[in-house]
PyMOL CGO cylinders between C-alpha atoms (Angstrom):
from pymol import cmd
from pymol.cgo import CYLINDER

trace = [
    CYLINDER, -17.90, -8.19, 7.99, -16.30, -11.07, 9.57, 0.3, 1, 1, 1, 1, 1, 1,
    CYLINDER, -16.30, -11.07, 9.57, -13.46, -12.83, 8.80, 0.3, 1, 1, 1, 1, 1, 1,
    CYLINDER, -13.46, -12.83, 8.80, -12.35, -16.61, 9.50, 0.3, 1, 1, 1, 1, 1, 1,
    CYLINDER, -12.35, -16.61, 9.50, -9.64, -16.20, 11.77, 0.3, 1, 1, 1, 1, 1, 1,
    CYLINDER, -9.64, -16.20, 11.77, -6.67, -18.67, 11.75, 0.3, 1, 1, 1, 1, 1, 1,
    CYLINDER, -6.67, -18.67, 11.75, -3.24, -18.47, 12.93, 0.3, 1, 1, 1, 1, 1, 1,
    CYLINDER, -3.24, -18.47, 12.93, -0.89, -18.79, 10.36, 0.3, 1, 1, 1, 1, 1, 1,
    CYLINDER, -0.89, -18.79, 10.36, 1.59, -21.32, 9.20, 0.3, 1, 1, 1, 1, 1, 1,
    CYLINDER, 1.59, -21.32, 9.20, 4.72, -19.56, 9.66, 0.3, 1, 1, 1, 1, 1, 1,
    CYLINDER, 4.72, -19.56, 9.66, 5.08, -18.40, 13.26, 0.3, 1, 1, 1, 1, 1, 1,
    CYLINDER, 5.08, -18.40, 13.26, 7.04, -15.80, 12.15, 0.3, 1, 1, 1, 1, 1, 1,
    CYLINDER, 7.04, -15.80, 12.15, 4.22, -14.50, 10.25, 0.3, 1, 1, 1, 1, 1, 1,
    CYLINDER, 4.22, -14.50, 10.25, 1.82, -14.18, 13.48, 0.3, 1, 1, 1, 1, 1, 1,
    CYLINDER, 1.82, -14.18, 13.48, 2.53, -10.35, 14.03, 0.3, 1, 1, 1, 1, 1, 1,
    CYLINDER, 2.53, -10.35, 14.03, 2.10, -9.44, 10.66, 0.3, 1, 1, 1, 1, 1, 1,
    CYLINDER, 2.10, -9.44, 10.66, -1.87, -8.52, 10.34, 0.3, 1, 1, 1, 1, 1, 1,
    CYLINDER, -1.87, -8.52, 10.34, -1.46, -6.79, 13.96, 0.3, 1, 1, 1, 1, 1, 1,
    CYLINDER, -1.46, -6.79, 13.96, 1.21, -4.56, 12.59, 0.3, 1, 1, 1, 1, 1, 1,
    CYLINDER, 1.21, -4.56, 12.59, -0.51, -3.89, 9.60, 0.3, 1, 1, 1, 1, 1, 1,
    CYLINDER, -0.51, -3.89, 9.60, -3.69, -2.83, 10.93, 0.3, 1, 1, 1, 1, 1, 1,
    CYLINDER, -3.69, -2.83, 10.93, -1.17, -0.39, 13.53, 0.3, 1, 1, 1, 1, 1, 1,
    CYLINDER, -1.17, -0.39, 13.53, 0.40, 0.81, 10.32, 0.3, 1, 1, 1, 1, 1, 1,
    CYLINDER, 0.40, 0.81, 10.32, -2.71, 1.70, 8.87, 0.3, 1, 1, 1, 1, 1, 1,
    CYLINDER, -2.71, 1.70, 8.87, -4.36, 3.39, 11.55, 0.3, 1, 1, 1, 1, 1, 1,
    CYLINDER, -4.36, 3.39, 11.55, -1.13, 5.27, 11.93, 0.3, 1, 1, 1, 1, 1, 1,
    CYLINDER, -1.13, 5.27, 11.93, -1.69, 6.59, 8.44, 0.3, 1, 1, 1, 1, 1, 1,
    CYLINDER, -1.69, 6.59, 8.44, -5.48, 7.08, 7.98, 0.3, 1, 1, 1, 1, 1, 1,
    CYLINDER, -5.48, 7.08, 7.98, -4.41, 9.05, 11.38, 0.3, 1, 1, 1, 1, 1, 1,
    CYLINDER, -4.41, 9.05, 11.38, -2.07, 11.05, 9.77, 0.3, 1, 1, 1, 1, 1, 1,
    CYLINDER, -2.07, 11.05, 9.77, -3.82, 11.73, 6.88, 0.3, 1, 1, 1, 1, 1, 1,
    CYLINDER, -3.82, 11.73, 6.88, -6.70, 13.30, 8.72, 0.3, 1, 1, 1, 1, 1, 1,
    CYLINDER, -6.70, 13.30, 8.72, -4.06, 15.93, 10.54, 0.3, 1, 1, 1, 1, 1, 1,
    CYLINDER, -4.06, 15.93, 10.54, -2.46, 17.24, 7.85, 0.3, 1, 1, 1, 1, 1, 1,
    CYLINDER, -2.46, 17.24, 7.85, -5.43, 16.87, 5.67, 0.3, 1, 1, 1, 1, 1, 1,
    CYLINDER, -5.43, 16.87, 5.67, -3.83, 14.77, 2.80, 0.3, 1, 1, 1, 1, 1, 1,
    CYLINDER, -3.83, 14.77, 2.80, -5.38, 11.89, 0.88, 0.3, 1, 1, 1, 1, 1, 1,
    CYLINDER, -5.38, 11.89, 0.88, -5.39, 8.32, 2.14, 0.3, 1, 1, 1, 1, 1, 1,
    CYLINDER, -5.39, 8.32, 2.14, -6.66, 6.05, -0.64, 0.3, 1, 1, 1, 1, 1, 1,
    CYLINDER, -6.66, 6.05, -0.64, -7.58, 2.30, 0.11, 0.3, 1, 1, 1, 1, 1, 1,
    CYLINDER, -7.58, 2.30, 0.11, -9.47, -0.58, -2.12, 0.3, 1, 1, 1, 1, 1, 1,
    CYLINDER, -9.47, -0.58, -2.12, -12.64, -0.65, -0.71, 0.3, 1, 1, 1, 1, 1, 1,
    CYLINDER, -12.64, -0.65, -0.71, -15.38, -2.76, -2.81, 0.3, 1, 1, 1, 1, 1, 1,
    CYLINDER, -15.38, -2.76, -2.81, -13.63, -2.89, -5.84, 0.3, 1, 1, 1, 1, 1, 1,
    CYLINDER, -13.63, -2.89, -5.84, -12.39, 0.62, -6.64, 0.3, 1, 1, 1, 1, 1, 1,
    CYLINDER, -12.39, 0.62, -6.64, -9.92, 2.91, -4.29, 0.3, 1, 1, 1, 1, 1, 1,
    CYLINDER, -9.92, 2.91, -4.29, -11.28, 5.56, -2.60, 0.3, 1, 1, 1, 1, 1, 1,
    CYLINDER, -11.28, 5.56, -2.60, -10.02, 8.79, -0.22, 0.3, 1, 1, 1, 1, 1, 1,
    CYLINDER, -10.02, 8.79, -0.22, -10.60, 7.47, 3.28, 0.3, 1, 1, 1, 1, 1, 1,
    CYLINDER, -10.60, 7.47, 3.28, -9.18, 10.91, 4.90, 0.3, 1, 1, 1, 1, 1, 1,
    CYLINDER, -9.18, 10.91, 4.90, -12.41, 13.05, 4.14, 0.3, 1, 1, 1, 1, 1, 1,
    CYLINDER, -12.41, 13.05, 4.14, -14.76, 14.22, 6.77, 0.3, 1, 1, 1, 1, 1, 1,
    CYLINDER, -14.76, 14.22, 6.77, -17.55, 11.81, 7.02, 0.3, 1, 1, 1, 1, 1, 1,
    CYLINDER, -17.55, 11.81, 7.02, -20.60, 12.04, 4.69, 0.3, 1, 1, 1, 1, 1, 1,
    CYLINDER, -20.60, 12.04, 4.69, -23.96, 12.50, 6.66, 0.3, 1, 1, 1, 1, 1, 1,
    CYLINDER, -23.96, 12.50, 6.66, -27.36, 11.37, 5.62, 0.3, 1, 1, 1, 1, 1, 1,
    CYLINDER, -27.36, 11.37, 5.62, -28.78, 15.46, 6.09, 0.3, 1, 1, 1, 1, 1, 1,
    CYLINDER, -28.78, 15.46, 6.09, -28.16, 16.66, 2.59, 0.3, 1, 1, 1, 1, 1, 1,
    CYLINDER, -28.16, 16.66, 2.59, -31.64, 18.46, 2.40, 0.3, 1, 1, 1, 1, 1, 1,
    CYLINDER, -31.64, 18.46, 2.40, -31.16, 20.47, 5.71, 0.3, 1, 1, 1, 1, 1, 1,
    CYLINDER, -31.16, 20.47, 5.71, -30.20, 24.10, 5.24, 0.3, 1, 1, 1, 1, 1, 1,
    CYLINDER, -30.20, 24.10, 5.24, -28.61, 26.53, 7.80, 0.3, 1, 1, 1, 1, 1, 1,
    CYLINDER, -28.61, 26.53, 7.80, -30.74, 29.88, 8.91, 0.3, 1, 1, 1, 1, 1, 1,
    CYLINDER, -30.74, 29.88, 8.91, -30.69, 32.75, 6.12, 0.3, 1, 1, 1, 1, 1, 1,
    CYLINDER, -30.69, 32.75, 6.12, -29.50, 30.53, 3.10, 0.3, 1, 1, 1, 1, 1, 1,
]
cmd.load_cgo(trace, "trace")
């Protein structure tokens, strides 16, 4: 997904999408250590980011199961 990228009006807005971005990575980063939720908007509805990762093997079964 890309974005168009402009420098804002306000220079004392620059630093604010940089910081952002840190603050979220701080908490999706947290979130994932002490294995709480971390909800975001993502395509129109919120969802828990913190989760392991879904993988595409759903049919594949371990040994003796």
């Amino acid at each position: 997904m890309s974005r168009n990228e402009k420098s804002p009006e306000n220079p004392e807005f620059a630093d604010v999408d940089a910081a952002l971005k840190r603050a979220a990575k701080a908490a999706h980063l947290l979130a994932r250590k002490t294995k709480t939720s971390c909800y975001v908007w993502q395509d129109g509805r919120i969802v828990d980011i913190s989760g392991p990762k879904k993988t595409a093997d759903k049919g594949v079964r371990a040994l003796g199961t």
